[in-house]
C-alpha positions in Angstrom: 235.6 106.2 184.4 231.9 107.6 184.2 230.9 106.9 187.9 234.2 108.8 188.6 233.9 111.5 186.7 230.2 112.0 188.2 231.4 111.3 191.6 234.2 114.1 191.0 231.4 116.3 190.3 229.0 114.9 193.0 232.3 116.0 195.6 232.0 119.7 194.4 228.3 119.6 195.8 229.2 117.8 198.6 232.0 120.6 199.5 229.0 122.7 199.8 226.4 120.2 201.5 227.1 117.9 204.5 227.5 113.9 202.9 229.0 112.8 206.2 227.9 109.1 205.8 228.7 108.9 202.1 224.9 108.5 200.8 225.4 110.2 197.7 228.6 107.7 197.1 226.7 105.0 198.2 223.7 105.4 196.4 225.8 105.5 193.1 227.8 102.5 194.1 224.1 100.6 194.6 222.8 101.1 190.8 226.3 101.4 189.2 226.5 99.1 186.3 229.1 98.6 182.8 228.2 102.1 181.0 227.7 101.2 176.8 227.5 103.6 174.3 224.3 105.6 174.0 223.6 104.7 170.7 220.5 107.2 170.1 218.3 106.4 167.3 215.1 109.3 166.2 212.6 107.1 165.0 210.6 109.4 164.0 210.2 113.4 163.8 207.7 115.7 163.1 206.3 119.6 163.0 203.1 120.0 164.5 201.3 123.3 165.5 205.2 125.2 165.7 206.0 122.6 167.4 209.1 119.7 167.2 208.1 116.1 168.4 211.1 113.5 167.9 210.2 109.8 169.0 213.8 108.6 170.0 215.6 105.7 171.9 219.0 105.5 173.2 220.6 102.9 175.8 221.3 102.9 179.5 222.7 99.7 179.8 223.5 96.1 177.9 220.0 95.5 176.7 217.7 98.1 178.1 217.1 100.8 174.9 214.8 103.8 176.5 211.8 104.9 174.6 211.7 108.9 174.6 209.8 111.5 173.7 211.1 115.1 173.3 209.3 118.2 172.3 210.8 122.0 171.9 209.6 124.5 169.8 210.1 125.3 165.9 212.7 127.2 164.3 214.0 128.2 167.1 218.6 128.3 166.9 220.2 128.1 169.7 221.0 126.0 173.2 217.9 126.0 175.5 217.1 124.9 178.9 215.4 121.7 179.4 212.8 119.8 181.5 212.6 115.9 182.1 209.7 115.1 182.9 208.8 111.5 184.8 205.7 109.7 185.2 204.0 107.7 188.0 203.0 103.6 188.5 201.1 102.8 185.3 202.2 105.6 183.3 203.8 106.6 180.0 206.0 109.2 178.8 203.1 109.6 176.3 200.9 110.7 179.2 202.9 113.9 179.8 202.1 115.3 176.2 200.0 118.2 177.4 202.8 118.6 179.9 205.8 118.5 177.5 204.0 121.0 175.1 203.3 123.7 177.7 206.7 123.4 179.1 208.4 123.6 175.3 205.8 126.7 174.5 207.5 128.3 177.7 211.0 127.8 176.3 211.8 124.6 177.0 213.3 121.3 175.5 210.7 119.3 177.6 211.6 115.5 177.3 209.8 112.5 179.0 211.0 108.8 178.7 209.0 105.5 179.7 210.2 103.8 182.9 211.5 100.4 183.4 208.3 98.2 182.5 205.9 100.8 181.4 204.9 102.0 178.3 206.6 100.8 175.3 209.0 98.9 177.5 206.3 96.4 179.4 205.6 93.5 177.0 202.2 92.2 177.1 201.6 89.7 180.4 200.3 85.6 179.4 196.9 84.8 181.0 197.5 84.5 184.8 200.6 86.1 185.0 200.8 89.5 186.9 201.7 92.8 185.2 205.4 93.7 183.3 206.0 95.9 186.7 204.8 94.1 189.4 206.1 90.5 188.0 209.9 92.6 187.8 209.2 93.6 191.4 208.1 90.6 192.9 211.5 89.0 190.7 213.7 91.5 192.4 212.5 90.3 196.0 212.8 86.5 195.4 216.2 86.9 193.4 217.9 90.1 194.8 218.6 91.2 190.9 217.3 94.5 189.2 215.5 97.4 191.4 212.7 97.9 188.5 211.0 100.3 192.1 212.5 103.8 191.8 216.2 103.1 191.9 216.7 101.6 187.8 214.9 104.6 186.6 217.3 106.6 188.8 220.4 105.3 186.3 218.1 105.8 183.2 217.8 109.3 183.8 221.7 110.0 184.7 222.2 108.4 181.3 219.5 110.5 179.8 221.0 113.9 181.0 224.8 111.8 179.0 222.6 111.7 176.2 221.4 115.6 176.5 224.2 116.8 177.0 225.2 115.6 173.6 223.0 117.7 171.7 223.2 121.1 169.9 219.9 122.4 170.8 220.4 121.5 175.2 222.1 124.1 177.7 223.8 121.3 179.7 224.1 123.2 182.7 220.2 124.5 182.7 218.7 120.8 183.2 215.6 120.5 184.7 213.6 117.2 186.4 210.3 116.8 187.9 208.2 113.9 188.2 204.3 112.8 189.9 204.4 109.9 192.7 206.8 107.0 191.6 208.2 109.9 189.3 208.4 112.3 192.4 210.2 109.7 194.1 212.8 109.1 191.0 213.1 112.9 190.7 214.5 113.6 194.3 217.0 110.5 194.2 218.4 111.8 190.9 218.7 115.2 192.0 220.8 114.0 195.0 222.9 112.1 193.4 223.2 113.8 189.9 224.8 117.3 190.5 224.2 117.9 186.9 220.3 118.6 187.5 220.1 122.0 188.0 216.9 122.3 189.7 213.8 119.7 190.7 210.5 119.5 191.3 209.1 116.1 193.1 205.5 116.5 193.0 203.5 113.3 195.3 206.6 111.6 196.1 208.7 113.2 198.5 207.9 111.2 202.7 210.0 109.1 204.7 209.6 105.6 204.3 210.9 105.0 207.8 208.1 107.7 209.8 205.4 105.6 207.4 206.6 102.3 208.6 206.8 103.7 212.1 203.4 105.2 212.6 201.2 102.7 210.6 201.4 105.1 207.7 203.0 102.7 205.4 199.9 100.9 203.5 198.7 103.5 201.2 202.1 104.0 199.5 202.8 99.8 199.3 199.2 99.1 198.0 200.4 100.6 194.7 202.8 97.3 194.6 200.0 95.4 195.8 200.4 92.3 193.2 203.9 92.0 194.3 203.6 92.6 198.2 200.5 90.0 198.0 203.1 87.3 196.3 205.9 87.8 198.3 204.3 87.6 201.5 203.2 84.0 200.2 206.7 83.6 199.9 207.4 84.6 202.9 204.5 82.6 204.5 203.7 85.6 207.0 201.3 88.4 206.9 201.4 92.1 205.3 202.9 94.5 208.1 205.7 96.9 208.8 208.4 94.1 209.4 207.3 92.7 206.2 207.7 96.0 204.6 211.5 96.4 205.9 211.8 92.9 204.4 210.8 93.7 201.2 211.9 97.3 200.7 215.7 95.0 201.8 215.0 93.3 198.8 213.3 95.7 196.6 215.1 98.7 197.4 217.7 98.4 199.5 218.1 101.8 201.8 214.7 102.8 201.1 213.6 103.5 204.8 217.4 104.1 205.8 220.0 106.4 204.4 218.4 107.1 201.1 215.3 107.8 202.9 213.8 111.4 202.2 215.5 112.5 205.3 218.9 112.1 204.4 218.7 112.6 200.3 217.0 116.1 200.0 219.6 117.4 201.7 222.0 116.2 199.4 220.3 118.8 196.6 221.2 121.9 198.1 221.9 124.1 196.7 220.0 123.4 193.8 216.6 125.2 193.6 214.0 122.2 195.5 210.0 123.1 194.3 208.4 120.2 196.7 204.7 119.7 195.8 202.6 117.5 198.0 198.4 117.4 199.1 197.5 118.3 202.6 196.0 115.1 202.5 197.7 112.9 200.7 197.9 108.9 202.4 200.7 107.9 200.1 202.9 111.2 201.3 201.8 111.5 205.0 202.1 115.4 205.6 204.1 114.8 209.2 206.4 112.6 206.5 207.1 115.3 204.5 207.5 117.7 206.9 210.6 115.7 208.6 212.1 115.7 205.0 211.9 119.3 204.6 212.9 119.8 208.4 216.3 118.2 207.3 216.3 120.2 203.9 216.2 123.7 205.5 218.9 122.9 207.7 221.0 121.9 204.4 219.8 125.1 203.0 220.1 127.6 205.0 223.6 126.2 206.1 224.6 127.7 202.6 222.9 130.8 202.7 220.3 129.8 200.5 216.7 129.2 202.2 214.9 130.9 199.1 215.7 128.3 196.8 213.8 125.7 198.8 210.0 125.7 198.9 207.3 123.5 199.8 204.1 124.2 197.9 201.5 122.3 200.3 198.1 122.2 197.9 195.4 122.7 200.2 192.2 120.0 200.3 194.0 117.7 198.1 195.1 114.1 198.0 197.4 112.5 195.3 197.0 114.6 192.8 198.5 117.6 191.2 196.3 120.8 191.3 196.3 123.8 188.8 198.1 125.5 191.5 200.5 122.8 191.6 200.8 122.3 187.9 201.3 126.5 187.7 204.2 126.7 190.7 206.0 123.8 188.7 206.3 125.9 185.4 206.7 128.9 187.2 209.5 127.2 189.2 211.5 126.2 186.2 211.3 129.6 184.5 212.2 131.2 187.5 215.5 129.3 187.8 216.5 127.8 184.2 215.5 131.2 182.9 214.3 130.5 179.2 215.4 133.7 177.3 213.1 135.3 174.4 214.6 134.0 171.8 214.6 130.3 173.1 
């Protein structure tokens, strides 16, 4: 009943931006799973420097219980937009606290969670064994189960907008999402497929898998699942290459390089206010990559009439990194389109 409500609302968007092959759909029937109750628990909350910190956990799914940390401002009445915020490979949502504090100072609720295997929800490895993340990844390709790479944190942030949408203190309909590399990449696949986020900001992660694997532009983007390629290929008995890739990205994240490539899923955001960040010289997020995604996004765009509310903030001399530039046209972003009133 949940997928088809959200699908419902997914069709509204899709009235207004072209889904001929059904990706959104799709892409929901991939990570669709048996919804359970949220159950969220505040394990601990505290006032610090006018400022409201709740440690809380609630459930995506049989099992999985999401560690989360939100942070608005004191004394403050009232519904207010928020901000999720999503971290990169080897990250925390405790890494964002800087992040979170500026964005709740601004107005915001500003909320962060840990993704699958990181944080408070990767146990500690035995001797020998490879890390929480790449042991689920390298699982995933030998057994077909799970996709810990992007697509589970995908569902864990639809049921983390259920959960805000439950409280007293959230404007449901002023929601927020950015997110830094394996974050970036999170935050544009939920913003296609969740019309309920309002307006996103994918900082290092928005490329097409498929232009990388076609121009030897791959590497720098896999080597971050290096543990995990390395293992699989001695599974595969065969060598680290594109074809490999497809095989794995099959396994790992079926799509990936296909139709829920960047191509076809920015699009599918329109006409939702689109902030992309990216380094002019980025190897993980080719520029020429990039650039085909937008090319496909301004077509979405300005077939609605809305090319202003796409931009692509290109930080100049940079690699994979975010720049004060960057950091300043995300927060700027936000504010210009979840407008946080005074008395938020």
């Amino acid at each position: 009943m949940w997928l088809r409500t959200l699908l419902i609302a997914a069709v509204c968007i899709a009235s207004q931006t072209a889904d001929r092959g059904g990706d959104r759909a799709a892409f929901l029937a991939l990570i669709d799973r048996p919804r359970v109750a949220l159950n969220p628990v505040v394990a601990k909350r505290a006032a610090i420097d006018g400022m409201v910190e709740e440690r809380l956990r609630f459930s995506s799914e049989a099992g999985q219980d999401v560690p989360t940390l939100l942070v608005k401002r004191d004394g403050r009445a009232g519904r207010r937009p928020a901000v999720i915020v999503l971290h990169g490979t080897g990250g925390s949502k405790d890494g964002h606290g800087p992040r979170l504090k500026e964005l709740a100072m601004r107005g915001f609720v500003a909320v962060a969670i840990d993704a699958r295997y990181h944080g408070e929800r990767a146990a500690r490895p035995a001797d020998g064994a490879l890390p929480p993340y790449q042991d689920a990844i390298l699982r995933a390709f030998r057994e077909g189960r799970e996709h810990p790479f992007l697509y589970d944190t995908v569902w864990d942030v639809m049921r983390l907008v259920d959960y805000l949408q439950t409280r007293d203190d959230v404007d449901a309909s002023r929601v927020g999402l950015m997110g830094i590399s394996k974050g970036g990449m999170e935050t544009y696949l939920a913003a296609a497929v969740d019309p309920r986020i309002a307006a996103a900001v994918p900082m290092l992660g928005v490329q097409s898998f498929r232009w990388a694997l076609e121009h030897a532009a791959w590497d720098s983007r896999a080597w971050t699942l290096r543990p995990a390629l390395e293992a699989a290929a001695r599974d595969a008995g065969g060598d680290i290459g594109a074809q490999f890739m497809k095989k794995f990205y099959d396994r790992v994240a079926p799509g990936l390089y296909g139709r829920f490539d960047g191509p076809a899923m920015l699009p599918l955001i329109a006409p939702r206010p689109l902030l992309v960040i990216n380094g002019d010289s980025d190897p993980r997020t080719p520029v020429a990559g990039v650039r085909e995604c937008m090319a496909a996004a301004e077509r979405a765009y300005a077939s609605q009439g809305v090319p202003e509310r796409l931009v692509l903030h290109l930080q100049q001399d940079a690699g994979h990194q975010v720049t004060p530039t960057g950091e300043r046209a995300a927060l700027e972003w936000f504010e210009r389109w979840l407008r946080p009133a005074a008395n938020e």
